[in-house]
C-alpha positions, 0 to 999 in steps of 0.5 A: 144593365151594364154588363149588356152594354158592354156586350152590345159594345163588343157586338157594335164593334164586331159589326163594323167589319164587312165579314161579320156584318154579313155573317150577322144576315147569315144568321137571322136567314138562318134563324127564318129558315129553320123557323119556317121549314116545317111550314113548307115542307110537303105534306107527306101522305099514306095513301094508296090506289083503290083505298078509301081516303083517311080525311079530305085531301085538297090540291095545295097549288093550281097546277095544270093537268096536261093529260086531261088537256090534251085529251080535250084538245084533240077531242076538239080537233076531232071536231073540226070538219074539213073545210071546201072551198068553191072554186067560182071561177070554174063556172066560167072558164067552162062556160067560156070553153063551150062558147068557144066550141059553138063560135068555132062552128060558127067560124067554120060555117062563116069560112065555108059561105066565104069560100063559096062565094070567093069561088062563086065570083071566080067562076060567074063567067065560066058558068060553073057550080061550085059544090060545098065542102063535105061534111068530113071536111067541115067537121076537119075544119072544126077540129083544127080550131079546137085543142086535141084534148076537146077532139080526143074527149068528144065523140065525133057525132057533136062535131058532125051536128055542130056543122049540120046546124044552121046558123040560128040553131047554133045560136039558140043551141049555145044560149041554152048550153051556156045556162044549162051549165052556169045554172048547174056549175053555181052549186057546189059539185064535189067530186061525189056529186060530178055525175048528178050534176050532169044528170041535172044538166041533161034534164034541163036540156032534154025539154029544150026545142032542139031536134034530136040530133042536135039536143044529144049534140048539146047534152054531151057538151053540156055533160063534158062542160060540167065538172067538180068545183069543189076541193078540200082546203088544208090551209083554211082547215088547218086555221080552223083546227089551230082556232079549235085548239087554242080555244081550249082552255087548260084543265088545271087543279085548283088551290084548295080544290078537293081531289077526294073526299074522306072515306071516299074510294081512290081510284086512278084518275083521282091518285094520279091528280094526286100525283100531279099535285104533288102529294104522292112521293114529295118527302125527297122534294126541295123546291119547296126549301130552295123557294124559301131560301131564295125569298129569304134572300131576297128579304135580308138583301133589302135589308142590307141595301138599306144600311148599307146605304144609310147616311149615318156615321158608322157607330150609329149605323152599327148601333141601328143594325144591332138593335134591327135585328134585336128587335126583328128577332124578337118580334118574329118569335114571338109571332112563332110562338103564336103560330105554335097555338095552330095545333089547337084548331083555333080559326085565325089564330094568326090575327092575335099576333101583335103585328103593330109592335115591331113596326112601332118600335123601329118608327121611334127608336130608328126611322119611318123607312125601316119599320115600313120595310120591315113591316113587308118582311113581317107580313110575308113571314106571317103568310107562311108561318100561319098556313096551317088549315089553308090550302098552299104554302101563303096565308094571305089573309094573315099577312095582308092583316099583319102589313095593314096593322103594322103600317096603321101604327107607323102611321099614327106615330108619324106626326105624334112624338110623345110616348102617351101617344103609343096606346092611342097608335094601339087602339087606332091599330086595333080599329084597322085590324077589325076593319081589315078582319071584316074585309077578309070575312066578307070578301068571299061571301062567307058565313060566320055565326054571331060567336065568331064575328065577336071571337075576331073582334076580340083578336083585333082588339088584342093584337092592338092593344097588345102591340101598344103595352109591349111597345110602350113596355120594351122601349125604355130598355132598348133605350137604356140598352143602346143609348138611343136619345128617341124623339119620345126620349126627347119630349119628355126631357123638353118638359118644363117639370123636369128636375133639371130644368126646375133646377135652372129655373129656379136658381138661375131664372136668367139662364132659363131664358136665354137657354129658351130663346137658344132653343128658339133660335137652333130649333128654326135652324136646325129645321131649316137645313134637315137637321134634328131640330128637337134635338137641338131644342132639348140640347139648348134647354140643357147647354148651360145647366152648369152655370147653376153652381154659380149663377150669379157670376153670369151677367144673364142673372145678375138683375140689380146686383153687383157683378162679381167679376169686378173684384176678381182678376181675369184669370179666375173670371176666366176659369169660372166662366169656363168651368159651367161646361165642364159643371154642366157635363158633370151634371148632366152625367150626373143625371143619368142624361143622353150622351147627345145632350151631355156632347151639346153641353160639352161642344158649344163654347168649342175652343172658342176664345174669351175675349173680354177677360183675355184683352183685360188680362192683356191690358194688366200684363203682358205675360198672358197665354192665349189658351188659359183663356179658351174653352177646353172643347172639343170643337162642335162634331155635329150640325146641332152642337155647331148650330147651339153655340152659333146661336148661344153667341147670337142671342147674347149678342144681340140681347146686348144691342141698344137698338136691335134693327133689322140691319144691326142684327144681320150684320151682328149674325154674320160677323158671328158666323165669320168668326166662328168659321175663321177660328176654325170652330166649325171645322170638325162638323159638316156644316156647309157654306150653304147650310152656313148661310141658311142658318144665319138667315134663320137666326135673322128671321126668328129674331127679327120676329122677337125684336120687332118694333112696338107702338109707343103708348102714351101716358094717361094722364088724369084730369082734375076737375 
């Protein structure tokens, strides 16, 4: 055992240099990848077009055929009919066109009668006849109101029927062309239909009461009015086709779908989804590896983070890295040594693996934060070393099962400090693992027979179980290994049968019980400013076990005898007073004990000064150095040694006072703590002014707690009758 501490010496220290502490990372990738490379290489395949397939061959990702996509998305285009939109308002502007003609007509009619009567008026007293346009002037007339396009388009025979009509044949004439054309121009009229349309319009005309020349007339404007309302619209068109388009969903290969079954013939569509899949020339693929290096990466990056970043000093930083990557190291293989057993088609495997274990280990021997941390890095892990029989390179069922085991037994332990617990956070491992084995069963409907629901229950309660005897088995030699004081560690040295502790029980009952009320006191404190509170209390426990070789020579213990310090002179008081720390850490080593606690026993006192026996020495000689009569040291190095020798002070000093008020005692803690700072005793420890203040409070409530006032009772007497 002590050639491994050394060794783990030797690697602390290497740890402490950036260079190695990365290179330490580089290795455990290392390790992960070269562990995990056979799990996600490509399965390479011996297969050919228009061969019958060897077994079964299953898609090992969802990827998307794009052939077969965009085959169906044109099909979809080519589904798509042209859009045509009805141009409405052409139904009016011909109308509106053929109103304009008739009213011209009606505008010459009105200008000729005019004229006449102009002339008419001119001419009464000469008795003259004045005579009426010819009709070639009239019809002249009609065509400069129109456009040239309406002249060139229409035959001269309307233009000539127009002006013969009279006034009310013009009218009706108009009325019954405007609703001959609006009734056939509110249907649709593609350029295929313009002719029928018109032929609609002149069966409607025909019936009408015009005279002949007049309805021909009519049916020529009616057929020149009527035109295609009809048009292709690309933009609508193209809108629909980009609707068509984007509603095609993608045809993909499923994860775990079966491109082609065994003995069944592969044929060109199923090798090239085989191509697509990547099944077929994959052995020069290295995506896989370089997916794998980057989640690698990834995972041992956190980690850095995380002790990059923790608040510890640098020894116990190095000192948690190695063990880290101790205990990581070896719960990854053995969770590698369980996946081997895949080559025996056992169905979930996976789930014997003891998940709880590193988990556990890492909650005790470090912290809560790290086995969470890790637990994810175990389950990712376990997802890809147990992927042999399912479809894609991650099990998930296997790693949610790995994350849900590891954090029930994390979470057991969170509030159950004592090393018995351990089996109990293995069993309540085991109930979350069967728990989850259910869920996972019946999340996909599956159907399992009796033997196998009784073959999970039995790796459920294995992988629990299991995880608790191999915590319960590793954890004293990673103790003893590392020199770790874990909170389990702690609660069995706080047990009153402990040999130490009998010991001071018995030999000096009156150091027992102020050793008990020290711990009262720093453990309050301790907790108060976020600092280790059990340890402080088992520290206090232990802080004054050498005075045991000489109890009696401590006034704690001295009940009803003479102190022995009255017939010695102060120097040897002195030295006896100041040997119980330098006893009490040859004990103490002597035991095999922490070397935090050894530290707690050994700072305490600090340099301070022994007052008493130093001004009695001064009162009988002058010739007196000061440091005969101070503690040896060192000075407190941590919040909890500061804190024990504050109160190991306080709680003498008070148990001294003849009336312990409320306000004797703050004064008593203040004066104290004043003392110690001006002395410099706190000056190695990272005690703040804040911190300080909060302690003293502390003390000053856990003491008021323990002096509080007491009824007075009366003596009974008794009456004699």
């Amino acid at each position: 055992m002590k050639k491994i501490q050394q060794y783990l010496i030797h690697i602390k220290r290497l740890l402490d240099i950036t260079f190695f502490r990365m290179f330490f990372f580089l290795v455990i990738g290392i390790i992960l990848f070269s562990s995990m490379y056979n799990n996600v290489k490509p399965e390479k395949l011996d297969i050919s077009l228009l061969t019958a397939a060897e077994k079964t061959i299953r898609s090992p990702a969802t990827v998307e055929d794009k052939a077969s996509t965009e085959k169906k998305r044109q099909d979809a285009l080519d589904q798509v009919q042209d859009v045509y939109t009805v141009k409405k308002e052409y139904s009016s502007n011909q109308v509106d066109l053929i109103t304009s003609i008739f009213n011209a007509a009606k505008e010459v009619d009105d200008e000729v009668r005019a004229e006449i009567k102009k002339k008419n008026e001119a001419l009464e007293f000469e008795q003259l006849e004045v005579t009426e346009p010819s009709v070639e002037a009239k019809v002249k007339m009609l065509k400069s109101k129109l456009t040239e396009r309406v002249n060139k388009e229409l035959s001269e025979r309307v233009f000539t029927s127009l002006i013969q009509a009279s006034r009310d044949e013009l009218s009706i004439a108009k009325d019954i062309t405007v609703t001959a054309i609006n009734n056939v121009m509110t249907k649709k009229i593609s350029a295929d239909d313009v002719e029928n349309a018109k032929k609609s319009l002149e069966e409607e005309i025909k019936f009408s009461t015009l005279h002949s020349e007049l309805k021909n007339a009519v049916i020529e404007l009616g057929r020149y009015a009527v035109i295609q309302n009809e048009f292709y619209d690309p933009v609508k068109t193209e809108e629909l086709r980009e609707q068509a388009a984007e509603s095609v969903e993608p045809v993909k290969i499923l994860q775990g779908q079966i491109i082609v079954e065994e003995g069944k013939l592969i044929r060109q569509e199923e090798f090239r989804q085989l191509e697509l899949a990547g099944l077929l020339n994959n052995e020069k693929s290295v995506k896989p590896f370089i997916g794998l290096a980057i989640l690698i990466s990834i995972l041992l990056s956190a980690l850095y983070y995380y002790f990059y970043q923790m608040k510890e000093q640098p020894e116990k930083r190095q000192a948690y890295l190695l063990l880290f990557g101790i205990i990581f190291m070896l719960t990854f293989f053995i969770m590698k040594i369980v996946s081997i057993l895949e080559i025996f088609n056992y169905t979930g495997i996976g789930y014997l693996f003891p998940a709880a274990m590193g988990g556990m280990l890492l909650k005790i021997l470090i912290e809560e934060k790290l086995a969470i941390l890790s637990s994810i890095i175990f389950a990712v892990c376990g997802s890809i070393l147990f992927n042999e029989g399912v479809s894609g390179t991650l099990n998930f069922s296997v790693g949610i099962y790995t994350l849900f085991s590891s954090l029930a037994g994390i979470l057991f332990l969170s509030d159950q400090n004592q090393r018995s617990k351990i089996l109990q956070a293995g069993s309540f491992a085991a109930t979350v693992n069967l728990f989850t084995i259910w869920a996972l069963m019946f999340l996909p409907n599956g159907q399992f027979s009796g033997l196998e629901y009784g073959y999970y229950i039995l790796t459920a309660i294995f992988s629990g179980i299991g995880s608790a005897v191999l915590t319960i088995g590793l954890l004293p030699f990673f103790e003893a290994s590392f020199g770790i004081l874990s909170t389990m560690k702690l609660i069995e040295l706080s047990n009153p049968n402990h040999p130490l502790l009998r010991k001071i029980l018995m030999e000096a009952p009156g150091t027992y019980h102020h050793s008990v009320m020290v711990a009262n006191l720093s453990d309050a404190a301790c907790e108060a400013i976020g600092a280790n509170g059990l340890l402080a209390r088992v520290g206090s426990y232990y802080h004054d076990i050498g005075k045991t070789n000489r109890p009696s020579f401590f006034i704690e213990n001295q009940m009803h005898v003479e102190n022995p310090h009255d017939r010695l002179p102060p120097d040897k008081s002195a030295a006896i007073i100041i040997a119980h720390v330098t006893d009490g850490v040859e004990i103490l080593k002597k035991y095999h004990m922490p070397k935090e606690i050894i530290q707690i026993a050994e700072q305490h006192h600090g340099t301070t000064l022994l007052k008493f026996f130093y001004h009695k020495a001064l009162q009988e000689s002058e010739e007196v150095k000061e440091e005969h009569y101070r503690y040896p040291g060192p000075r407190a190095q941590s919040k909890e040694s500061a804190i024990i020798g504050i109160a190991d002070s306080v709680e003498a000093a008070v148990r001294s006072l003849r009336q312990p008020t409320h306000e004797a005692i703050e004064s008593l803690v203040k004066k104290i703590v004043v003392d110690r700072l001006q002395d410099g005793q706190l000056n190695e420890c990272d005690l703040t002014l804040k911190e300080l203040d909060t302690v003293a409070y502390s003390f000053c409530e856990t003491l008021k707690g323990i002096f509080h006032s007491r009824i007075e009772y009366p003596e009974m007497t008794k009456k004699v009758n």
